[in-house]
C-alpha positions as CSV (number, residue, x, y, z in Angstrom):
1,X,41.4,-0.5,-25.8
2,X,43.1,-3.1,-24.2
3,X,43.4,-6.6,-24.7
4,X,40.4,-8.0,-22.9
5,X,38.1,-5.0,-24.4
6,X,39.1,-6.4,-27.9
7,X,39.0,-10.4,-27.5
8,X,35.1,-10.4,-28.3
9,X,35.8,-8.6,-31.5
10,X,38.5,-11.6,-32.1
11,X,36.9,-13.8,-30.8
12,X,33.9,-13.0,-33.4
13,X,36.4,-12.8,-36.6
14,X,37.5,-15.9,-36.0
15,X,34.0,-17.6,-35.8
16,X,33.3,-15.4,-39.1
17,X,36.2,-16.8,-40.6
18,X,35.2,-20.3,-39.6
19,X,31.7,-20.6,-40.7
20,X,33.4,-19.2,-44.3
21,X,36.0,-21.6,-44.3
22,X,33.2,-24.6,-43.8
23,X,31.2,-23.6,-46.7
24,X,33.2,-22.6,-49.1
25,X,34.2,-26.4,-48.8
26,X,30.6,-28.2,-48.8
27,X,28.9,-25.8,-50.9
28,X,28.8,-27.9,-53.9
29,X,27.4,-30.8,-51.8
30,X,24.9,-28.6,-49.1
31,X,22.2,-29.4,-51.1
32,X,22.7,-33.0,-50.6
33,X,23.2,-33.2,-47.0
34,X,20.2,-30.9,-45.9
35,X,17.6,-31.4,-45.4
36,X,17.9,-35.5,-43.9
37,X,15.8,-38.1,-45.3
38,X,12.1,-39.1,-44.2
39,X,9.4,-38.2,-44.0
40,X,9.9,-36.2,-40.9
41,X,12.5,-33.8,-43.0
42,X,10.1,-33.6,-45.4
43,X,7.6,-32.1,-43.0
44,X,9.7,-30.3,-41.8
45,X,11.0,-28.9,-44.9
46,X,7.5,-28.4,-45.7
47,X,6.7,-26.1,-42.9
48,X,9.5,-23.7,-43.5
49,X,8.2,-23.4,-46.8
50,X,4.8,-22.3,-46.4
51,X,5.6,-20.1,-43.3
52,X,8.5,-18.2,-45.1
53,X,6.1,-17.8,-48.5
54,X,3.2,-17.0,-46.9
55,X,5.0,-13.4,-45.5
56,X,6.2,-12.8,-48.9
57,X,4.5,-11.3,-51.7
58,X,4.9,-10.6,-55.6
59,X,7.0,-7.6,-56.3
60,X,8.0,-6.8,-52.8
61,X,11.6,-6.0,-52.2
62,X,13.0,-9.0,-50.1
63,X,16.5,-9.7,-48.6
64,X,17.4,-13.2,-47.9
65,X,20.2,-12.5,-45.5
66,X,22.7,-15.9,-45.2
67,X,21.2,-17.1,-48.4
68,X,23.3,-20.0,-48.8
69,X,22.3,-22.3,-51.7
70,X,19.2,-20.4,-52.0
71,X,16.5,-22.7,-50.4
72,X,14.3,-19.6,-49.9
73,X,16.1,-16.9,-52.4
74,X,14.9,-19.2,-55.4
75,X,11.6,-20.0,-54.4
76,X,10.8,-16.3,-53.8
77,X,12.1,-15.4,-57.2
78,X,9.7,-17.4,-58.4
79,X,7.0,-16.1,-56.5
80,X,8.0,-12.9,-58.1
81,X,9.5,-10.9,-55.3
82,X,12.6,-8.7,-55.8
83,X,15.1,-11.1,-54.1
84,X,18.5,-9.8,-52.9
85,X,20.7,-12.5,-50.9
86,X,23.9,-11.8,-49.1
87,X,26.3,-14.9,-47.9
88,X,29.1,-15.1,-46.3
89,X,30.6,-18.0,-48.6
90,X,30.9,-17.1,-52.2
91,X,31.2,-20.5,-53.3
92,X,27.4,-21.1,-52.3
93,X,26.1,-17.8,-53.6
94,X,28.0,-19.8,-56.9
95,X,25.5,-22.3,-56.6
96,X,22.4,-20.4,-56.5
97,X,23.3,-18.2,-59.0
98,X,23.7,-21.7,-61.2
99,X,19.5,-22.3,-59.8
100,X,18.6,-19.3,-60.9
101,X,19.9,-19.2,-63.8
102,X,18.2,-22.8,-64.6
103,X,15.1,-21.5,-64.1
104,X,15.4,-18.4,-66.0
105,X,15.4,-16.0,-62.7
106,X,17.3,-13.3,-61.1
107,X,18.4,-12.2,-58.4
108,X,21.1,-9.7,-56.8
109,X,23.7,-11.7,-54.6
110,X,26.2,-10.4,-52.4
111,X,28.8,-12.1,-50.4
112,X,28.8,-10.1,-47.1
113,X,28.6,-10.1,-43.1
114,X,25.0,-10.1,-41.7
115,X,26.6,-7.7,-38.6
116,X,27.4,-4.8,-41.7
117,X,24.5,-5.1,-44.4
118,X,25.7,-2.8,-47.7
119,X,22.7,-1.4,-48.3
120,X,20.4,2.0,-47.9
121,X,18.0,2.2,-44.6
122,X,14.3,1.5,-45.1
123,X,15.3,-0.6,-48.8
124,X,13.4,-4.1,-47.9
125,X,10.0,-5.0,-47.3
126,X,10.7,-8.1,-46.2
127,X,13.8,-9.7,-44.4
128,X,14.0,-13.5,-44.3
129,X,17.1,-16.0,-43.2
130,X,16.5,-19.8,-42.3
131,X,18.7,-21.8,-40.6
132,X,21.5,-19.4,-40.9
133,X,21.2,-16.9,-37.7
134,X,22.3,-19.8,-35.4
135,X,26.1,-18.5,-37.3
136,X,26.3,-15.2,-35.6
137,X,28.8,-15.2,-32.8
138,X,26.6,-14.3,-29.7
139,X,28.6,-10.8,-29.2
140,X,26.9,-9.8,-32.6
141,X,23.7,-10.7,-32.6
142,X,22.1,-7.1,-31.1
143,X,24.4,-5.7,-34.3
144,X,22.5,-8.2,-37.0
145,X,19.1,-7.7,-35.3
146,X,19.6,-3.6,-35.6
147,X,20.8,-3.8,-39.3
148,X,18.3,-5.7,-40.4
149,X,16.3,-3.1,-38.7
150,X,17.9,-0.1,-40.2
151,X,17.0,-1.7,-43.8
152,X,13.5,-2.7,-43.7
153,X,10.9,-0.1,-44.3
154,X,8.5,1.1,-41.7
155,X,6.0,-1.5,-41.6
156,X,8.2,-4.3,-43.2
157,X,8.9,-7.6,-41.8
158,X,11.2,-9.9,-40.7
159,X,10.8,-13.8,-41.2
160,X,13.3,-16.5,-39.4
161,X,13.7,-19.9,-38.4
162,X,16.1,-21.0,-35.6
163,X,17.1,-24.0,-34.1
164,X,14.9,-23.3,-30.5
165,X,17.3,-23.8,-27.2
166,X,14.1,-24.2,-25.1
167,X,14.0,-27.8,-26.8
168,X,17.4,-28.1,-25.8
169,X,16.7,-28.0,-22.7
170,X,14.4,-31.0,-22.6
171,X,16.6,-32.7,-25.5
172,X,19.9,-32.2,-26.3
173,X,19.9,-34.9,-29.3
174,X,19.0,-33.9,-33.3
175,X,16.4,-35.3,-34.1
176,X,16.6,-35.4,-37.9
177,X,20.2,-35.2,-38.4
178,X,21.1,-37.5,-41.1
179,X,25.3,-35.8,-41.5
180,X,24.4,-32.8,-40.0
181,X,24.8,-32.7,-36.1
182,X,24.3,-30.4,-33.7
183,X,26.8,-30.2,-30.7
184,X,24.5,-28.1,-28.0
185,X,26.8,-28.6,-25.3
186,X,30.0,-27.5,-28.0
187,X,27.9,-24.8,-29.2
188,X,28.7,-26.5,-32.6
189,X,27.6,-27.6,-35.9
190,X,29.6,-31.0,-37.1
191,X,29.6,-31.8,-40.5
192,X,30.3,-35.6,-40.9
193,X,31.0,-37.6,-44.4
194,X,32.0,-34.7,-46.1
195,X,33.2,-35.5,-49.8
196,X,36.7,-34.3,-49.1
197,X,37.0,-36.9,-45.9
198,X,37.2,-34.6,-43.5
199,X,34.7,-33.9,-40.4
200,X,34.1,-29.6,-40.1
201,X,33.0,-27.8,-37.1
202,X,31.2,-24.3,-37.3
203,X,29.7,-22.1,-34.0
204,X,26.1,-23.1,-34.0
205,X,23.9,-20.8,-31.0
206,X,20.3,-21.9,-30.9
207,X,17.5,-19.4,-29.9
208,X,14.9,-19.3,-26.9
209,X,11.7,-17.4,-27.7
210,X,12.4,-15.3,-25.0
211,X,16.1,-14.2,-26.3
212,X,14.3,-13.5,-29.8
213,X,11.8,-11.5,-28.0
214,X,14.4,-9.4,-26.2
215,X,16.5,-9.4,-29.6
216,X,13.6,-7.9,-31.1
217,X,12.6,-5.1,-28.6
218,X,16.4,-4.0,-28.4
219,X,15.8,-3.5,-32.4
220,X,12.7,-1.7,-32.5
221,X,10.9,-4.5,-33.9
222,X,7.7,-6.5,-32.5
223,X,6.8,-10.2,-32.3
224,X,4.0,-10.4,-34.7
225,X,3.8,-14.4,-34.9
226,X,5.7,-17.7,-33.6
227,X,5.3,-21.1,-34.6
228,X,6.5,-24.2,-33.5
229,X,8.4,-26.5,-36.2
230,X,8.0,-30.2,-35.7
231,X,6.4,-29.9,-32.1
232,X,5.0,-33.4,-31.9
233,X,7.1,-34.9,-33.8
234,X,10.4,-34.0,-33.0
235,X,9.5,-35.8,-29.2
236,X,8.4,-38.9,-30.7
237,X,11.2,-41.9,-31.2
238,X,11.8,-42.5,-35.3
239,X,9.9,-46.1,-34.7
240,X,6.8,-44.4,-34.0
241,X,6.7,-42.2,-36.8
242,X,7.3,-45.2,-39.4
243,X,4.0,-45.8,-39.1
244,X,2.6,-44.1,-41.9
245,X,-1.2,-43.9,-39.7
246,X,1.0,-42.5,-36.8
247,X,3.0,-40.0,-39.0
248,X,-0.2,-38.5,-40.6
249,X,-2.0,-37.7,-37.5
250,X,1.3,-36.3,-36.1
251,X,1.6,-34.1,-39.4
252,X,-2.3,-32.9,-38.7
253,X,-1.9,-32.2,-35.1
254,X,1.5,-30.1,-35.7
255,X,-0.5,-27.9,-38.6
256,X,-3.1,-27.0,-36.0
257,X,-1.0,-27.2,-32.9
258,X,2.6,-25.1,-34.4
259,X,0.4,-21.6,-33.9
260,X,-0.7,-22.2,-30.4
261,X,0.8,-21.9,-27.1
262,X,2.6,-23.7,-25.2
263,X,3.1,-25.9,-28.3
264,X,4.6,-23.5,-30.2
265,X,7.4,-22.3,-27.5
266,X,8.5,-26.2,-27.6
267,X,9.1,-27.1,-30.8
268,X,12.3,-28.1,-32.4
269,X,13.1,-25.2,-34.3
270,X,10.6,-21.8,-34.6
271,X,9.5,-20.0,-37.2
272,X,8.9,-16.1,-36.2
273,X,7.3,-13.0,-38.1
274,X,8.6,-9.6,-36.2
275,X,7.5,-6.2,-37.6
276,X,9.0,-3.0,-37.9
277,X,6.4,-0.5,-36.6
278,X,6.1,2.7,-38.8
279,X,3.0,2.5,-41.5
């Protein structure tokens, strides 16, 4: 192999090494800096929620893949799914194992690369990851998409959200951001006001619905369901939505508006469903 053959690979350790690096040092404060304040985050927030628990049911076998804190992997244990979550950063897999075991729950954590899941073919029902895939150097994606294929079960599912690039293409500001920012022309995630004084940088690559949908075919999975997240309100200017009148129509239109195209391709993040066929 010679030299240029092997920069991707690298190129990709590197990034891996990064995105460990930065949480190992915010973990104990993640929970603090997302989501933002307001009641757009909340919404937002909101949204994630229902969509991710709606695809998951009691007693099925799920894997939260990039885990984190456990913003989903706790919820879903109390749900009463089998939850398995796998992080890069150890130091934030420490956290949610302190969540769970505050609420008297369980579940099995692993610290691991998304590219090389350790774990049987056809073991999950369901696999979920929010806000986390945006991590995966670009020359690793096809690999993360085909292992999370190799360990669902026929007829299991897939649930994501992703920061959506379409939206970047209109906007390249974020929109809720309260320490949080996203770089899109860096292809970066800055972390600002850090407790330790120091301003981190990890790779951030957003999503199109049209990469996700090539993702999935290369996979063997199918598109089941896409939804827009925050696709009024993410175009509107933060004066606007003080209005508390304002902010509740907003929230009603987005309920009935995230499901339906062209809304849905344009919101600020997406929310998809993809299905492994098989059952």
């Amino acid at each position: 192999m010679t030299i240029l053959e092997n920069a991707p690979t690298q190129l990709s350790e590197v990034q891996k090494k990064q995105v460990r690096s930065v949480y190992q040092e915010i973990a104990t404060e993640y929970d603090e800096r997302i989501p933002g304040e307001g009641p757009s985050d909340d919404t937002f927030t909101e949204s994630e929620h229902e969509f991710v628990l709606s695809k998951v049911r009691a007693g099925q076998k799920v894997l939260d893949i990039g885990c984190g804190t456990g913003r989903f992997t706790v919820p879903m244990a109390a749900a009463g799914a089998r939850v398995t979550g796998l992080d890069i950063s150890r130091a934030m897999l420490d956290v949610t194992e302190g969540k769970l075991a505050a609420q008297g729950l369980s579940a099995d954590l692993h610290e691991g690369d998304m590219a090389d899941l350790p774990f049987e073919d056809n073991s999950f029902d369901v696999v979920t990851s929010m806000l986390a895939l945006m991590h995966i150097p670009l020359e690793d994606r096809e690999r993360v998409f085909a292992e999370v294929s190799r360990v669902l079960k026929p007829g299991g599912k897939l649930v994501i959200g992703v920061k959506n690039s379409l939206f970047e293409q209109f906007f390249k500001g974020d929109r809720f951001a309260a320490v949080d920012i996203t770089d899109v022309e860096g292809k970066t995630l800055l972390f600002t006001k850090t407790r330790g004084g120091n301003d981190l940088t990890a790779p951030w690559y957003s999503f199109s619905p049209h990469e996700l949908k090539a993702l999935f075919a290369a996979s063997g999975l199918i598109m089941t369901h896409l939804r827009g997240n925050s696709t009024i309100s993410a175009w509107l200017a933060d004066e606007v939505l003080a209005d508390s009148g304002v902010a509740g129509v907003v929230r009603a239109l987005e309920k009935n508006l995230g499901d339906v195209p062209p809304f849905n391709y344009l919101g600020y993040h997406i929310l998809v469903e993809a299905v492994k066929p098989g059952r």
